[in-house]
C-alpha positions, 0 to 999 in steps of 0.5 A: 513501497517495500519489496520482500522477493528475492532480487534476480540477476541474469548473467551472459557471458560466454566464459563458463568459469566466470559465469559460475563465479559470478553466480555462486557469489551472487547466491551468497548474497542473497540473489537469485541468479540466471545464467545464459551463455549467449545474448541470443539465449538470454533474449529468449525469456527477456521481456518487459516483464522481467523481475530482474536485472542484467549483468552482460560481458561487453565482448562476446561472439555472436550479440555482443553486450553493445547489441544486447544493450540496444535490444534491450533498449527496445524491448524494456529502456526501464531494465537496468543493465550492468555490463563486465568490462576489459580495460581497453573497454572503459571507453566503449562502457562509457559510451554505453552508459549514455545510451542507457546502460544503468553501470559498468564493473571493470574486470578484475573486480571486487565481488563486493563490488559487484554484490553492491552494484547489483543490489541499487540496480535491482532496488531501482528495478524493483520500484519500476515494477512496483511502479508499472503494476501501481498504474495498471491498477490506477487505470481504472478508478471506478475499480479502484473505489470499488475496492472501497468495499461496504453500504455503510453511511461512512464508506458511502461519504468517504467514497463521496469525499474522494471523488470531490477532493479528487478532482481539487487537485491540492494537496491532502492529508489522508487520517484513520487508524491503523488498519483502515486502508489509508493506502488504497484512500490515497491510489484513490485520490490519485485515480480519480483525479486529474493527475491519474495518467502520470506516475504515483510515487510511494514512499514509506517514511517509517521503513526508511532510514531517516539518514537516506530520505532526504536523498532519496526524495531530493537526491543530492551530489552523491545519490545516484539514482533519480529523487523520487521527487522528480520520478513523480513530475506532473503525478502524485508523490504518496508519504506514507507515515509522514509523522517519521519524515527527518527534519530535513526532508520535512523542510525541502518538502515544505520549500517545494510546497510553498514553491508550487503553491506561490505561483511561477516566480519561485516554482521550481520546475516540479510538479507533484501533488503530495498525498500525506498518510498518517496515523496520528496526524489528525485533521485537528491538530499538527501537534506531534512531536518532530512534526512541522506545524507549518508543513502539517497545515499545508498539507492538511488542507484537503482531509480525509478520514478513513472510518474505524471498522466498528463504525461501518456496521453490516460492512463487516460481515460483508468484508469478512464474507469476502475475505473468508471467499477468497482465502478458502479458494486459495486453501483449498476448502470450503469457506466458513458459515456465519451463525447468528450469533457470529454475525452478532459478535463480529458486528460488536466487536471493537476491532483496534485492528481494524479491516487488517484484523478482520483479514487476520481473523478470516484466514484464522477462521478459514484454516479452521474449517478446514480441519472440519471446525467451525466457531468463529466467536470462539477466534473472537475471543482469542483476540481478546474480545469479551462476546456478547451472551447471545445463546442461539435457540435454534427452535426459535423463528428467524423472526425472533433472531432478527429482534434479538440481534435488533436490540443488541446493536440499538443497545450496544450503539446507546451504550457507545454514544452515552445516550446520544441519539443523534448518534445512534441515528448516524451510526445505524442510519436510522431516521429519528422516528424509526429508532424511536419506535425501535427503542420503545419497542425493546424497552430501551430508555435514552436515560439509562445510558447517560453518562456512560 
């Protein structure tokens, strides 16, 4: 997972000349910086919950950085802390490090140094935390498929799809276009299945250096912190767009694989299940340059699609409802009003953004309405999408609006499936007779649309 807030360090050390140093360089590099003369000062506001990481002296009057160390043990054994040696301390700092201590920096040291060993320690806190809030959110699966917002035929199937593969417990290939919500599919998975309890692991293969992923997966001789590998024992390991893992980590993750799967003779003692997520990976095909055709078809052999926004219909409007809700409430000022005639155009809109362009356009259309505007059509537009003439009579009875807007989506449904009425049936959840009826009713031929 990626972590864009600004890495915190809390320094105690009864030196107030090295506490400023250490400070001012620290800011320089880009922390935030906490500094306390005293551990008992310090463990007023240290608790579990804490962003950061702590940098200690080893010798101080009072708690000295030993005693600090074991009651942070107590209170958090996941915070890292670094702590300032003399050089009669080394042993005493080696000692720490096996009851926990992350590292120790021997004084005098370099500020470089140090900058460097803050930041793997705050990368390392920051994916504790990250982790931490993923599980509090997975606690509750039927909350997480609630996030799985809409009534649409294809939301109600993917939600049904997840709670079967679920429980399969192989691994799964998780499709959709950019934008879907493939992300939250996979917590899903992982939230409904047997392996809930234990950790999901993310990985981002697309925002991570090719050079590092084997490493940070497998670890190796010289990496220094635990493979993400083993960090998901016994849980999920998530690769978010796979189609960029490097060709070595591609083939450790299908030796894993075909490790797990033949059985204990060559298990290796891990057991992950690996959630894959890609754009451009399909259920049909492994063919994309750079990709393992035969890890694409162990991964693939649970898939699941998360739908186009264009095909969910009325979830739409509900999702942008809630959206527009939301953000009016955190801006201050009241959330834009549908029309007819918006309803209808976000409805037909192509939306290649998908549910993230719709939260786009949400926050776009509420920033209006709080300069007293209101024309949401007019936002569609501005994405480049050509609305629909739908000229709103507002001396007309609802009646008529509803026919209107009727007929416009059997129209634009017919135009997008070629005529298909199977199509038309699925998409808008129609039974056979009920959309004949409909199509004979606005004068709507299967003919015309053939073809195109």
């Amino acid at each position: 997972m990626e972590n864009t807030s600004t890495p915190t360090v809390m320094i105690i050390d009864d030196e107030a000349d090295l506490r400023d140093s250490v400070s001012q360089w620290l800011k320089l590099s880009g922390f935030e910086a906490d500094s306390f003369e005293a551990a008992e000062d310090a463990l007023k506001v240290l608790t579990a919950d804490y962003p950061g990481i702590v940098l200690t002296d080893i010798r101080m009057p009072g708690i000295d950085g030993m005693t600090l160390l074991r009651r942070l043990q107590s209170i958090d054994p996941g915070l890292p802390v670094i702590l300032m040696t003399g050089h009669g301390d080394v042993p005493m700092a080696v000692e720490a490090m096996r009851i926990g201590a992350y590292d120790f920096v021997e004084k005098p040291f370099q500020p470089e140094q140090l900058a460097d060993l803050c930041s793997r320690a705050a990368q390392l806190r920051a994916r504790t935390m990250e982790t931490r809030a993923l599980r509090k959110e997975l606690s509750d699966p039927n909350a997480m498929l609630r996030k799985l917002v809409g009534e649409s035929p294809a939301i109600e199937k993917l939600r049904e799809n997840i709670l079967d593969i679920a429980q399969a417990d192989g691994h799964v290939l998780v499709t959709g276009e950019t934008g879907t919500g493939k992300s939250l599919v996979a917590k899903s998975v992982h939230a409904c299945g047997p392996r809930a309890s234990k950790p999901m692991i993310t990985l981002n293969c697309a925002s991570t250096e090719r050079e590092l992923q084997d490493a940070i997966l497998f670890g190796g001789p010289n990496w220094p912190e635990k493979p993400l590998v083993e960090q998901a024992e016994g849980g999920t390991l998530c690769l978010e767009d796979i189609e960029h893992l490097s060709d070595a980590a591609q083939a450790k993750l299908l030796d894993l694989i075909n490790a797990v799967s033949d059985g204990p003779e060559t298990a290796r003692p891990v057991n992950v299940r690996v959630i894959a997520v890609s754009s451009v990976l399909t259920g049909g095909s492994g063919s994309v340059e750079g990709f393992r055709n035969d890890l694409y078809y162990r991964l693939a052999a649970l898939v699941l699609q998360a739908p186009p926004l264009r095909n969910r219909g009325k979830d739409i409007l509900t999702l942008f409802t809630n959206y527009t809700v939301e953000l009016a409430d955190e801006y201050g000022c009241e959330a834009p009003q549908l029309n007819a005639a918006d309803a209808a155009n976000l409805i037909q809109a192509p939306w290649p953004g998908n549910v993230r362009q719709l939260i786009n356009l949400a926050e776009r259309a509420v920033l209006q309405s709080r300069r007293g505007e209101n024309n949401i059509s007019a936002l569609l537009i501005d994405d480049g999408f050509e609305a629909p003439s739908m000229a709103i009579d507002t001396d007309k009875p609802l009646k008529e609006h509803v026919e209107m807007f009727e007929k416009m989506l059997i129209d634009h449904a017919l135009r997008r499936n070629a005529g298909s009425v199977s199509a038309v049936m699925a998409e808008l959840a129609l039974p056979r007779r009920t959309l004949n009826e409909k199509m004979a009713k606005y004068n709507l031929s299967r003919q015309n649309y053939l073809n195109g």
